[in-house]
BAROTI-707964 format. One record per atom (N, C-alpha, C, O): y, z, x; residue number from 1; residue in one letter; atom name. Coordinates in steps of 0.001 Angstrom, whole numbers, plus 500000, padded with zeros to 6 digits. Each point is the difference from the previous one (the first is absolute). Layout:
N
{{Y, Z, X}, NUM, a, CA},
...
This chain:
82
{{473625, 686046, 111899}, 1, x, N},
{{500088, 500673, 498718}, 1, x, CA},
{{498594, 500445, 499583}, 1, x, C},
{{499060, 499242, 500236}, 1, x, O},
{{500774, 501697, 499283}, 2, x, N},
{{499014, 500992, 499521}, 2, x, CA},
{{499281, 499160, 499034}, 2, x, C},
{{500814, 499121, 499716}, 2, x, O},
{{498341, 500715, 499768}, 3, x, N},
{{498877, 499312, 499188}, 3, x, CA},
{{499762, 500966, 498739}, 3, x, C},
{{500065, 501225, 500104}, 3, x, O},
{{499647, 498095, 498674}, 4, x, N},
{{500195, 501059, 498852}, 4, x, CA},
{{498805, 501066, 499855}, 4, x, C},
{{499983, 500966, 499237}, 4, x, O},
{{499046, 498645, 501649}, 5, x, N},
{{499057, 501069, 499931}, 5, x, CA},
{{500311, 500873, 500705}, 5, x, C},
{{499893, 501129, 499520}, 5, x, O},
{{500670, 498728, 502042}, 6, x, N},
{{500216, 500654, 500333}, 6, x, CA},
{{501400, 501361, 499938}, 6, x, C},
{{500135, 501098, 500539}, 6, x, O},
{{500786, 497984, 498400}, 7, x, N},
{{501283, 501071, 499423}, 7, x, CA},
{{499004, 500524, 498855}, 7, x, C},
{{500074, 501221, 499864}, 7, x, O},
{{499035, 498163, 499303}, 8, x, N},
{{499279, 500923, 498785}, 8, x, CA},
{{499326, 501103, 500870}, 8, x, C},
{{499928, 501067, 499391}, 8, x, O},
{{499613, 498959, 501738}, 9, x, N},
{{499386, 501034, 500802}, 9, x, CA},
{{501400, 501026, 500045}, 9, x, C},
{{500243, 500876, 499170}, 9, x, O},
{{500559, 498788, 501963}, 10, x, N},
{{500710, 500613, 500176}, 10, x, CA},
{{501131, 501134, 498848}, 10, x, C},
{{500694, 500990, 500234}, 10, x, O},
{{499066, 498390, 498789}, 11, x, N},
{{500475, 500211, 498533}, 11, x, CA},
{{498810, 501226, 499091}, 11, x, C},
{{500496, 500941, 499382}, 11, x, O},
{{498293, 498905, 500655}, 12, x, N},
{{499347, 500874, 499651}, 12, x, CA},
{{499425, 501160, 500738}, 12, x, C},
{{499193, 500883, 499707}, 12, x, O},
{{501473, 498822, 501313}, 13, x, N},
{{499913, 501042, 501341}, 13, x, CA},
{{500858, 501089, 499542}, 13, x, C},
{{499605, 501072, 499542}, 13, x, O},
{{501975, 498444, 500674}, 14, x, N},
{{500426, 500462, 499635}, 14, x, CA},
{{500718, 501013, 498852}, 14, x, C},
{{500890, 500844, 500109}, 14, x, O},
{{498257, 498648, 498660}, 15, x, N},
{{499700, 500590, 498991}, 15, x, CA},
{{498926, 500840, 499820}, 15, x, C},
{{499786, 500608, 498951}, 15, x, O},
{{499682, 499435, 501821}, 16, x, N},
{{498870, 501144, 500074}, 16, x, CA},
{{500810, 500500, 500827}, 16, x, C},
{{501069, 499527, 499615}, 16, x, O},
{{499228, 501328, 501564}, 17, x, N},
{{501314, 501022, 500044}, 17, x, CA},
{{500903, 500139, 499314}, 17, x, C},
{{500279, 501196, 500078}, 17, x, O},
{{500302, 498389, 499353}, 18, x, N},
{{500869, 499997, 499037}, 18, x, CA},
{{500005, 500766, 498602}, 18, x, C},
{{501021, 500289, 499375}, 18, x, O},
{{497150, 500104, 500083}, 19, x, N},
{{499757, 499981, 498889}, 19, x, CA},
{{499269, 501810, 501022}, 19, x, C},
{{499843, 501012, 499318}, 19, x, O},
{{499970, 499006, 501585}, 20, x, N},
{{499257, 501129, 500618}, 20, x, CA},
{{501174, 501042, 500146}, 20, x, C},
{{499838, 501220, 499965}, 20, x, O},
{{501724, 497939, 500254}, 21, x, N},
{{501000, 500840, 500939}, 21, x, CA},
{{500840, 500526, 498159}, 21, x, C},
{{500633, 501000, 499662}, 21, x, O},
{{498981, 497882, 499659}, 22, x, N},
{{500854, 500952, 498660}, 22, x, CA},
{{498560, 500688, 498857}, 22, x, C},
{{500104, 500240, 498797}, 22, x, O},
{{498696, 499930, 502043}, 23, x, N},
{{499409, 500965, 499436}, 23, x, CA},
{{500208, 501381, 500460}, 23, x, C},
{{499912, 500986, 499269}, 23, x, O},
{{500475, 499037, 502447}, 24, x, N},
{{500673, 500938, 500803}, 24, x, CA},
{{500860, 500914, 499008}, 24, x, C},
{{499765, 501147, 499619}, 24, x, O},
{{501512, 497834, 500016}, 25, x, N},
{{501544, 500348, 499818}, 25, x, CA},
{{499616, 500534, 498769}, 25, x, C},
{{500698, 501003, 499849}, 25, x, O},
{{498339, 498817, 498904}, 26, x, N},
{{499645, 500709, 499258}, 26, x, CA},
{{499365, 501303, 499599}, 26, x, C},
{{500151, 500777, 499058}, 26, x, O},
{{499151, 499177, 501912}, 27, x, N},
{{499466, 501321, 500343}, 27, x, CA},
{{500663, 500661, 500261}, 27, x, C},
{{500036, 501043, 499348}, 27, x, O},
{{501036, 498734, 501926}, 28, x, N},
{{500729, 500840, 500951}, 28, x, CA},
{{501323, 500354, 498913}, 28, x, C},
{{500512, 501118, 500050}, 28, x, O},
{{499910, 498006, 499127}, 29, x, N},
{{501009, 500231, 498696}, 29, x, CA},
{{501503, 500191, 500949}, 29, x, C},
{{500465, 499172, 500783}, 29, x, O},
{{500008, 501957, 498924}, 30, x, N},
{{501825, 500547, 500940}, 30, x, CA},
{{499622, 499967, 501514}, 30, x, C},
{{500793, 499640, 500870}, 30, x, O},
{{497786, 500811, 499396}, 31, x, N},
{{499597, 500637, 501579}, 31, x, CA},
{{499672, 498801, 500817}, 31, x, C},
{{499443, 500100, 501094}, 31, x, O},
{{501025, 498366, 498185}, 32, x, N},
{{499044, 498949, 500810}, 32, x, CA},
{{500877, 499562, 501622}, 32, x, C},
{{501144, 500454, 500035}, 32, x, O},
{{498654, 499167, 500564}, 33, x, N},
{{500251, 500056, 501749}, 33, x, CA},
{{500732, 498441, 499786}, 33, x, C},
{{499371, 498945, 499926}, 33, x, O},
{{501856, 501181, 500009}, 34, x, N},
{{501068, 499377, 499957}, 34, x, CA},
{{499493, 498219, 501174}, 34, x, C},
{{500428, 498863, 499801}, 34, x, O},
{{498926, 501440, 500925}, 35, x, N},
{{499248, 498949, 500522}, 35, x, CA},
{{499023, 499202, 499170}, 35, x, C},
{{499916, 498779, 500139}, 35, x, O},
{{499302, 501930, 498950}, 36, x, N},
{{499385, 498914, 498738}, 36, x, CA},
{{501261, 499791, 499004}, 36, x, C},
{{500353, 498875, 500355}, 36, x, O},
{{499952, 501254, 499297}, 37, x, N},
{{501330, 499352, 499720}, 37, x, CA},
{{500312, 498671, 500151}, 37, x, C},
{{499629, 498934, 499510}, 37, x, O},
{{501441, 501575, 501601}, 38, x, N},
{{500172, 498493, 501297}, 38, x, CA},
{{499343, 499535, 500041}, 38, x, C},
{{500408, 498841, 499929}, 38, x, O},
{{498278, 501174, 500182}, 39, x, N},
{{498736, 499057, 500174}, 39, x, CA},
{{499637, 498935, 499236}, 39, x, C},
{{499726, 498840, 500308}, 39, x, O},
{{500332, 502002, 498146}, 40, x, N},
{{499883, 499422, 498603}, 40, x, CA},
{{501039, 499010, 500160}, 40, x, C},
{{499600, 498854, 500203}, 40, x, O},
{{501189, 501267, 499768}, 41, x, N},
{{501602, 499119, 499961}, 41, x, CA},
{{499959, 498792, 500714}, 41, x, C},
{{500288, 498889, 499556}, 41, x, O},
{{499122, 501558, 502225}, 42, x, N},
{{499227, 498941, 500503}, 42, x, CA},
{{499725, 498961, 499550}, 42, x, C},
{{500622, 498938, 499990}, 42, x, O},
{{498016, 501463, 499450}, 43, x, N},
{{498492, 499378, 499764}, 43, x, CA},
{{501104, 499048, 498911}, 43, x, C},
{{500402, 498879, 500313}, 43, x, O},
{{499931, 501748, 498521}, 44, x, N},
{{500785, 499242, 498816}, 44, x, CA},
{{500496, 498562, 500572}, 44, x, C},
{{499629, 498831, 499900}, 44, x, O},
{{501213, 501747, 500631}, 45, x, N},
{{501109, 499010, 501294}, 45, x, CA},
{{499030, 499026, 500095}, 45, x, C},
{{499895, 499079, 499190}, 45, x, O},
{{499083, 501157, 502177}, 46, x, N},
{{499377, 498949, 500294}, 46, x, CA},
{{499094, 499080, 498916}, 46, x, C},
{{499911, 498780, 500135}, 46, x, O},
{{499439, 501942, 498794}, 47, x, N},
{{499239, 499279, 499331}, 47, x, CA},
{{501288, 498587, 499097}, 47, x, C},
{{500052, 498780, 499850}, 47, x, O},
{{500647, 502292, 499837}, 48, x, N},
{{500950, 498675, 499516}, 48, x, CA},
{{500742, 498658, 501011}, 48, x, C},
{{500555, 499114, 499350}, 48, x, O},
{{499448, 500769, 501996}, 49, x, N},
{{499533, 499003, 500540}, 49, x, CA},
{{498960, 499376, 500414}, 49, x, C},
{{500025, 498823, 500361}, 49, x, O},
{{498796, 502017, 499625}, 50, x, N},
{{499116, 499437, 500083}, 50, x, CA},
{{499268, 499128, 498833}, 50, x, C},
{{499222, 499061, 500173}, 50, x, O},
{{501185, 501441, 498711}, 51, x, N},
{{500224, 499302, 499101}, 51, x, CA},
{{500376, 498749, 499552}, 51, x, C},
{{499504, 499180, 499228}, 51, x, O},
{{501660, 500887, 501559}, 52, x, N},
{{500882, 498650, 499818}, 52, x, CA},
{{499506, 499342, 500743}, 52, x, C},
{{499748, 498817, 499772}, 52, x, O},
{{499960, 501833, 501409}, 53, x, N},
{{498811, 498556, 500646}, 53, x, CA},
{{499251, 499620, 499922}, 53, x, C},
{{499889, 498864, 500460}, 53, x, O},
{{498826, 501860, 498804}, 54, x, N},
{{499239, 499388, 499171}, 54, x, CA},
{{500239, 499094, 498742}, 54, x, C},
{{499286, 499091, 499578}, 54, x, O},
{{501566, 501254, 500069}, 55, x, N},
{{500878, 498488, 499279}, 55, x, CA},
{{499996, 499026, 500081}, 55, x, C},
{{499609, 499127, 499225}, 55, x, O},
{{500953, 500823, 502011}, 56, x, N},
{{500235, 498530, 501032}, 56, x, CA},
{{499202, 499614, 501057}, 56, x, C},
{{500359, 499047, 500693}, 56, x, O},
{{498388, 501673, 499591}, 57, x, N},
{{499251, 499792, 501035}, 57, x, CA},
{{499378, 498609, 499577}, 57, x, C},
{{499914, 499530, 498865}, 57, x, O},
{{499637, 499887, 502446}, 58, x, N},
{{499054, 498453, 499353}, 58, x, CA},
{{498968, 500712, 499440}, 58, x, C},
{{499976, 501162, 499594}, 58, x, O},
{{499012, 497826, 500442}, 59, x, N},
{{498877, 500318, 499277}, 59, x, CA},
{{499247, 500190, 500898}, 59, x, C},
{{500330, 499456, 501054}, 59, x, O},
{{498337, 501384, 498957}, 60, x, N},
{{499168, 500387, 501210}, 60, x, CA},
{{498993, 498276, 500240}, 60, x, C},
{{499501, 499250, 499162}, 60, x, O},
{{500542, 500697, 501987}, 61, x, N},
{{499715, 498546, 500377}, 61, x, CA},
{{497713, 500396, 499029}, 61, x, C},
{{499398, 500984, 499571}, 61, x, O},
{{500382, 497929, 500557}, 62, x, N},
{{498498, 499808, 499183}, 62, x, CA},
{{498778, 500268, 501348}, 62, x, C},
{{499478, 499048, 500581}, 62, x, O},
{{500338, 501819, 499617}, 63, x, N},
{{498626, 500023, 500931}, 63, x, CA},
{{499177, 498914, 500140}, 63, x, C},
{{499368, 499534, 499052}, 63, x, O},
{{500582, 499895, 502408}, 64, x, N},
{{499467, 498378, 499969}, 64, x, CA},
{{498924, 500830, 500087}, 64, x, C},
{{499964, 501213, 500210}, 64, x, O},
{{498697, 497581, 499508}, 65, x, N},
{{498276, 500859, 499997}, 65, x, CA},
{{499964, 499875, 501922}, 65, x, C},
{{500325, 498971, 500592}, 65, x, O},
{{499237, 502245, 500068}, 66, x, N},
{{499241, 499866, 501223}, 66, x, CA},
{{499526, 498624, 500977}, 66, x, C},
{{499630, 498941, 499494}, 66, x, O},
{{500423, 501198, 501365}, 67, x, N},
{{499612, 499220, 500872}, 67, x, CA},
{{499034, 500037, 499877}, 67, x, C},
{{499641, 501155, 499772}, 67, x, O},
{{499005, 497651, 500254}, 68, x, N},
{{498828, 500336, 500487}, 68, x, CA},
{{499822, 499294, 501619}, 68, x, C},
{{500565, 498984, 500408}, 68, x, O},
{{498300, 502056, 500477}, 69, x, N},
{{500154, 499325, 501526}, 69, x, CA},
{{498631, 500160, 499879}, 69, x, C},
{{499477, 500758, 499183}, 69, x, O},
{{499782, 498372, 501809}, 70, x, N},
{{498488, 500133, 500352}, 70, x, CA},
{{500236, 500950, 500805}, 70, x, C},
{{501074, 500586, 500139}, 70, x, O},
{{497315, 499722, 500771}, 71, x, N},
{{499871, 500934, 500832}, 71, x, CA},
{{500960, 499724, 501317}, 71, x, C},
{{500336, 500969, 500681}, 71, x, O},
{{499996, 498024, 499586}, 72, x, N},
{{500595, 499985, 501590}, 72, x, CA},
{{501672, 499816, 499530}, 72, x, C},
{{500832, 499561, 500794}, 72, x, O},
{{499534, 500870, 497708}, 73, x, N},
{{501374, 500314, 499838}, 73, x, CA},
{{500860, 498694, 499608}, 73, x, C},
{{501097, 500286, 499520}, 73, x, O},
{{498674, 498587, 500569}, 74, x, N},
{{500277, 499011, 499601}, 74, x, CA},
{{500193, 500076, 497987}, 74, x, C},
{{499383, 500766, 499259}, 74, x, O},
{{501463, 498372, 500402}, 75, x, N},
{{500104, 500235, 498483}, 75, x, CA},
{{499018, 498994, 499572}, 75, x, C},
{{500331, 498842, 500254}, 75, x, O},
{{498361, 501349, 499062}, 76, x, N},
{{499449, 499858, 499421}, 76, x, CA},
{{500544, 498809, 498913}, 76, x, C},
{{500722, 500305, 499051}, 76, x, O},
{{498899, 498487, 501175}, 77, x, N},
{{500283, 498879, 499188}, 77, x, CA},
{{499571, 500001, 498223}, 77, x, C},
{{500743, 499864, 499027}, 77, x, O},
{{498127, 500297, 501028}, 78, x, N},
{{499270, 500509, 498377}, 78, x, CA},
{{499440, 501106, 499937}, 78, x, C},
{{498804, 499981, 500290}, 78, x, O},
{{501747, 501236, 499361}, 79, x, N},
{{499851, 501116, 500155}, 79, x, CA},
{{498176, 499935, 498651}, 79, x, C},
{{499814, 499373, 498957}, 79, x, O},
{{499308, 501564, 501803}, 80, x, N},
{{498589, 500074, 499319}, 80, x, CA},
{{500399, 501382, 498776}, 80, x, C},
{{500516, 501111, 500123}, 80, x, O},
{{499024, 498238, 498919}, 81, x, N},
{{499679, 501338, 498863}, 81, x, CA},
{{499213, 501024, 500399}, 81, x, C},
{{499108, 499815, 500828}, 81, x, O},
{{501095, 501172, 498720}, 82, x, N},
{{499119, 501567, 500470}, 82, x, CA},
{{499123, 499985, 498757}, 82, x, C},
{{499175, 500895, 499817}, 82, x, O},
């Protein structure tokens, strides 16, 4: 399952086409290409499950801090301040 940052990605992705394809359909007014359309309808579609899974997604796990290793790659027992 997708991670909530990564559906909030996928989610504002998609809304940026979304917001480009009905600046299109505005412009274009009666003459717009029946494919932005469909598209729009799409995008709608998907954002509203993607949605819902961001709902229910867990929570994005907590970034453990880095490994520290000495020079020959070994993990470093008391890592030195910089």
């Amino acid at each position: 399952m997708p991670t909530q940052q990564q559906l909030t990605q996928q989610i504002n992705e998609r809304e940026r086409r979304l917001h480009q394809l009905k600046l299109q359909q505005a412009r274009q007014g009666f003459n717009v290409d029946p494919a932005i359309t469909l598209e729009i309808e799409d995008i709608e579609r998907e954002l509203t499950g993607l949605r819902r899974l961001l709902a229910t997604a867990p929570a994005d796990p907590v970034d453990a801090p880095p490994t520290v290793t000495d020079a020959a790659g070994r993990e470093a027992s008391h890592p030195q301040p910089i």
